[in-house]
C-alpha positions as CSV (number, residue, x, y, z in Angstrom):
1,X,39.8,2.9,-10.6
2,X,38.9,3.9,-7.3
3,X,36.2,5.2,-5.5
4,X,36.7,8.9,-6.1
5,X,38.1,8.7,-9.2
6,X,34.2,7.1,-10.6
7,X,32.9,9.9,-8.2
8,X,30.7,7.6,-6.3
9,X,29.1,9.3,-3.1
10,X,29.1,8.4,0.6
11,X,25.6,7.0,1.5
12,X,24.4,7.4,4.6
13,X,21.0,7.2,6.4
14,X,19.1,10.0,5.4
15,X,19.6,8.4,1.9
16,X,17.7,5.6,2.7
17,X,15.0,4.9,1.6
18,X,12.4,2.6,3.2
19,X,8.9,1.1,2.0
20,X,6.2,3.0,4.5
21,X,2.6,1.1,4.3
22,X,-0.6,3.1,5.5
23,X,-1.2,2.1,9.2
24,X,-5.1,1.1,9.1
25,X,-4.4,0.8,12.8
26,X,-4.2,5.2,13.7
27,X,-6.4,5.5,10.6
28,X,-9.1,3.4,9.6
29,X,-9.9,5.4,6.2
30,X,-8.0,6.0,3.4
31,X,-8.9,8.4,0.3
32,X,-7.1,9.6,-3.3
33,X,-6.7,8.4,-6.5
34,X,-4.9,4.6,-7.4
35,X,-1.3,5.4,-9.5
36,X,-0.7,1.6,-9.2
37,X,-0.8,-1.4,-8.4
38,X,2.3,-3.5,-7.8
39,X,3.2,-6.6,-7.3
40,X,5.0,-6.5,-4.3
41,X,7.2,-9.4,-2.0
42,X,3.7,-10.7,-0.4
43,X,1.3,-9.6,-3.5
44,X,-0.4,-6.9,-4.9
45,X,0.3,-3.3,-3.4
46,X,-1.8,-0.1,-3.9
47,X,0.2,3.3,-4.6
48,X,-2.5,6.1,-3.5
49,X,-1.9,9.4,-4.5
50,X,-3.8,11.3,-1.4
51,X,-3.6,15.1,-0.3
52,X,-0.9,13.9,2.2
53,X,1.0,12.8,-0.9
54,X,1.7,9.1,-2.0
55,X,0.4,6.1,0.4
56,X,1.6,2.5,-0.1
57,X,-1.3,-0.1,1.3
58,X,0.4,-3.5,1.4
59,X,-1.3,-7.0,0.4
60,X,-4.7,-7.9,2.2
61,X,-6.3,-10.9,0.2
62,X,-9.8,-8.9,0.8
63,X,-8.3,-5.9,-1.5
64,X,-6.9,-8.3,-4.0
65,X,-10.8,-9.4,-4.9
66,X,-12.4,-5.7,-4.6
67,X,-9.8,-3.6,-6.6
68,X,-9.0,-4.0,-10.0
69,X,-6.3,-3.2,-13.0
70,X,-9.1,-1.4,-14.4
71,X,-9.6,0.6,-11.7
72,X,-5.8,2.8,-12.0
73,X,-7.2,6.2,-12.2
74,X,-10.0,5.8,-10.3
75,X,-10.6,7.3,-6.9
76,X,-10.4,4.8,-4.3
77,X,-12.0,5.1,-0.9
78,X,-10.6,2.2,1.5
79,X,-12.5,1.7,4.9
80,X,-10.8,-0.3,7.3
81,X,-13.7,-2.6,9.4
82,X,-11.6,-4.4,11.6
83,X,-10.2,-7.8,12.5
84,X,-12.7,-10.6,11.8
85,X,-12.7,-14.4,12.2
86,X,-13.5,-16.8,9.2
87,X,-15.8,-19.5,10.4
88,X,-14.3,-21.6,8.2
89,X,-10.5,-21.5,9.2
90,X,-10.7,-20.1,12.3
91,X,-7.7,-16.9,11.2
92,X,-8.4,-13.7,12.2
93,X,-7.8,-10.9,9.0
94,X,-8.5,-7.7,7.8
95,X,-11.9,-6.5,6.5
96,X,-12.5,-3.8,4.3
97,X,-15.0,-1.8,2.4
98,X,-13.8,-0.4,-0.8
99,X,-15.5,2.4,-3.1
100,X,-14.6,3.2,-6.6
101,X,-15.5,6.4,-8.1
């Protein structure tokens, strides 16, 4: 069979679709209500529904302790505070403040 005779359409690049995570670095606050939480290629990921429509935040080991399976439903308030050091290993990471409503 070919091509057109199983009907299958041209793809081009406005068919494409791409994975688009929230920039904490324009906005340092994101707010709406958790669909999911994913497992994604680096860990979890949190699907946000917002007023802006549907936010991907990608994996920051400070999330994966404050937000919960248990918490799919909930609103979700995520502050971003900034880069800070661990005295420990000397890497520099992502702080955040989450609320759960």
């Amino acid at each position: 069979m070919t091509d057109e005779q199983m009907k299958i359409p041209k793809f081009d690049d406005k068919d494409k679709r791409e994975t688009s995570f929230f920039d904490f670095g324009s906005h340092s606050e994101i707010i709406g209500k958790l669909k999911e939480i994913q497992i994604g290629s680096f860990g979890e990921q949190y699907l946000i529904d917002t007023p802006d429509g549907d936010i991907i935040v990608g994996t920051y080991g400070v999330l994966g302790s404050k937000i919960n399976h248990s918490d799919v439903g909930k609103w979700i308030k995520i502050l971003c505070k900034g880069d800070v050091v661990s005295p420990k290993t000397k890497r520099t990471y992502k702080d955040f403040e989450v609320f759960i409503k």
